[in-house]
PAMISE-362378 format. One line per 4 residues: number of its first residue (from 1); their letters; for each residue y, x, z of C-alpha. Coordinates in steps of 0.05 Angstrom, whole numbers, plus 5000, padded with zeros to 4 digits. Layout:
BEGIN
NUM	a	Y,X,Z; ...;
END
This chain:
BEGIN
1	xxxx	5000,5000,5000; 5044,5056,5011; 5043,5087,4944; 5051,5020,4902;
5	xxxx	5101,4973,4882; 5054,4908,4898; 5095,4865,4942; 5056,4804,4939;
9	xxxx	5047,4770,5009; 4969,4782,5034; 4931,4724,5066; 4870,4749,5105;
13	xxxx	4832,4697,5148; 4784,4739,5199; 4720,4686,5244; 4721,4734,5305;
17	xxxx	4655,4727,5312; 4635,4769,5248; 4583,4818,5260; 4627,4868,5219;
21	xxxx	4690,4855,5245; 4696,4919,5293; 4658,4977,5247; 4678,4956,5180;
25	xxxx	4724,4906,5167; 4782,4924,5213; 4848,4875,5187; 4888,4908,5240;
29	xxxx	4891,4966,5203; 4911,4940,5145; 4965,4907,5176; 4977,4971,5209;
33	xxxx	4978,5000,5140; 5036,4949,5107; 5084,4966,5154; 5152,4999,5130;
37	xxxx	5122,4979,5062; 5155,4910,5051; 5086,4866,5035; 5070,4806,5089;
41	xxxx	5007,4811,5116; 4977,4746,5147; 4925,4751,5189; 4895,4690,5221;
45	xxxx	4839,4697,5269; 4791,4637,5271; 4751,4635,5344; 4680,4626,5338;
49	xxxx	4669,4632,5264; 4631,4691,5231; 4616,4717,5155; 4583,4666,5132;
53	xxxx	4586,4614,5074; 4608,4558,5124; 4674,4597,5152; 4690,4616,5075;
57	xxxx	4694,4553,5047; 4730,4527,5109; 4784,4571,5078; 4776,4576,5007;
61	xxxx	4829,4527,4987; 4883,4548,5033; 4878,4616,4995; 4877,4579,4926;
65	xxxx	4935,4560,4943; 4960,4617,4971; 4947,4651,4899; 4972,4595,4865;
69	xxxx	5043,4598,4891; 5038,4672,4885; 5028,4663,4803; 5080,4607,4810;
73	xxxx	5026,4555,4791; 5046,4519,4861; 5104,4487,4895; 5134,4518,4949;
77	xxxx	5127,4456,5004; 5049,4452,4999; 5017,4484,5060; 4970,4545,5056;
81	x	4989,4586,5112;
END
């Protein structure tokens, strides 16, 4: 993020009860890594959900519409985040 001119906001949804949360996935460090560089990172944290097919599609259209507004395919007042 630091050495590019992408300035899209990020959405990242993260069940704390994902299995890969601590070793490998890690959003805090991505947030950690946006800052100073002008791109939004949203992270929302989602008790009790994990990895699996059933948290992901709990989510899936919030971040279709997330994109959507991001390719200007959206308006503005629908919620996403």
């Amino acid at each position: 993020m630091k050495t590019t001119a992408f300035a899209a906001p990020v959405l990242v949804d993260q069940g704390d009860e994902d299995k890969f949360l601590a070793a490998q996935l890690q959003p805090e460090r991505l947030v950690a890594a946006s800052e100073g560089t002008g791109v939004r990172v949203q992270v929302r944290r989602h008790p009790g959900y994990d990895h699996s097919y059933w948290f992901i599609q709990s989510v899936v259209a919030d971040h279709l519409r997330h994109h959507a507004r991001g390719l200007g395919l959206a308006r503005r007042g629908e919620p996403a985040e």
